[in-house]
C-alpha positions in Angstrom: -62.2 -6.8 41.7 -62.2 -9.5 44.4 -59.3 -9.7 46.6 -58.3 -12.9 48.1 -56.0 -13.0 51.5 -54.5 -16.1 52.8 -51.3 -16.3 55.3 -49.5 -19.3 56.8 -49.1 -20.4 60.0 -46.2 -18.5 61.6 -47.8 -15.1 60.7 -50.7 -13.4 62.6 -53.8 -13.7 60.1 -56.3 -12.4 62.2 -59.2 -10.6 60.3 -57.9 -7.2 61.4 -55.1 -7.9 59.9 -56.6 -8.9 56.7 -59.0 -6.2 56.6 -55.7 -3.6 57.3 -54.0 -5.3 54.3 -57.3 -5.4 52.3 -57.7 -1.7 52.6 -54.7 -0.3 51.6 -54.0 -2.9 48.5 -57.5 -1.5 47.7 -56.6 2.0 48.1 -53.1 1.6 46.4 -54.8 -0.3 43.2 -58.3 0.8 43.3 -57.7 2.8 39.7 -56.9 -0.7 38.1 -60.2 -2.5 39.5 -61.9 -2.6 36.1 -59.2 -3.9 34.5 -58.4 -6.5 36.8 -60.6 -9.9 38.0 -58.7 -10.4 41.1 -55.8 -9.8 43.5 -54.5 -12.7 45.5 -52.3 -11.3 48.7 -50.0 -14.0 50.5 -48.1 -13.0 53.9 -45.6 -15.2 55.5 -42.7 -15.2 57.1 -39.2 -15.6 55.2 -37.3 -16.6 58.3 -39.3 -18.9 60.5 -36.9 -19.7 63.2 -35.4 -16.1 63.6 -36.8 -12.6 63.9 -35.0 -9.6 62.4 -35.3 -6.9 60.0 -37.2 -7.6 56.4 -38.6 -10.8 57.6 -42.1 -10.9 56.7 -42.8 -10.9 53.0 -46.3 -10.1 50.9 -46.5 -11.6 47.5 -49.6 -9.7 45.6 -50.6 -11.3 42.6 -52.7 -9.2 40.1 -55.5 -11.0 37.2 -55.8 -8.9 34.3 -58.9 -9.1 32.5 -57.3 -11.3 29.5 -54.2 -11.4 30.2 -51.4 -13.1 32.0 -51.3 -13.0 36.2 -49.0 -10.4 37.5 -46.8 -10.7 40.9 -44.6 -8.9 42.9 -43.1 -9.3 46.1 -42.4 -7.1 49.2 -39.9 -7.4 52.0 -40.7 -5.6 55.3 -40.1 -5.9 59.2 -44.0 -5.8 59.5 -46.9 -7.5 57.8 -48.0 -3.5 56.6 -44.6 -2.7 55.3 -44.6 -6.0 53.1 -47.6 -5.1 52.0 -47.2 -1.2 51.4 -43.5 -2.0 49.7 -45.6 -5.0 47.3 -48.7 -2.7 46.7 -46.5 0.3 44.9 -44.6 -1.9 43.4 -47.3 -3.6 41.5 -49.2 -0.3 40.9 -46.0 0.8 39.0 -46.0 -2.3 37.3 -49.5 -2.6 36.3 -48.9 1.1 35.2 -46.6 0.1 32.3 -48.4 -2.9 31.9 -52.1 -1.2 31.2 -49.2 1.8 29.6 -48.0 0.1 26.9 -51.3 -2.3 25.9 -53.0 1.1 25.5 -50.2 2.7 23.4 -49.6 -0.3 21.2 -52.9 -1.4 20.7 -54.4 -1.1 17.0 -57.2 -0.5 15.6 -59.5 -2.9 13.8 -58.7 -2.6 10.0 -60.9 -0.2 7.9 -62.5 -1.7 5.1 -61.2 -1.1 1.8 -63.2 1.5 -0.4 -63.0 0.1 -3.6 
């Protein structure tokens, strides 16, 4: 699973940030990495011009193997809590995601014994 980081201008993306961000999206979604191609994390910051509580925001967007991109979005006063809020929130969605595929999925059709 490769993870992609990018951030825009009015947010810190040093690489100790990244790596801090890398680390615990890995550690929060490691158990989907088979099943997923890549994760693409964007920080930035919501309100430019001000500073106050929930500003910073970390959109994670998750490639399933086959399927359709998943994304989520977290709200935090820090860079980590964005990230930590956006991380469990796509685990639990990838959860019923990889939940339901596995529950509804069929088997091929036996051949007819004639």
């Amino acid at each position: 699973m490769q993870v992609q980081f990018n951030s825009d201008s009015s947010v810190m993306g040093t690489d100790n940030v990244a790596e801090r961000i890398e680390a615990r999206v890995r550690e929060k979604l490691g158990r989907f990495s088979e099943r997923l191609t890549r994760l693409e994390v964007h920080i930035h910051n919501d309100h430019r011009h001000t500073h106050g509580h929930d500003d910073k925001a970390c959109t994670i967007e998750a490639r399933p193997r086959g399927g359709k991109p998943v994304g989520v979005t977290g709200h935090g006063a820090t860079v980590d809590d964005a990230a930590r809020k956006a991380a469990s929130t796509l685990a639990q969605r990838l959860t019923r995601l990889f939940g339901k595929e596995s529950r509804h999925g069929h088997d091929p059709r036996p051949d007819k014994v004639l």
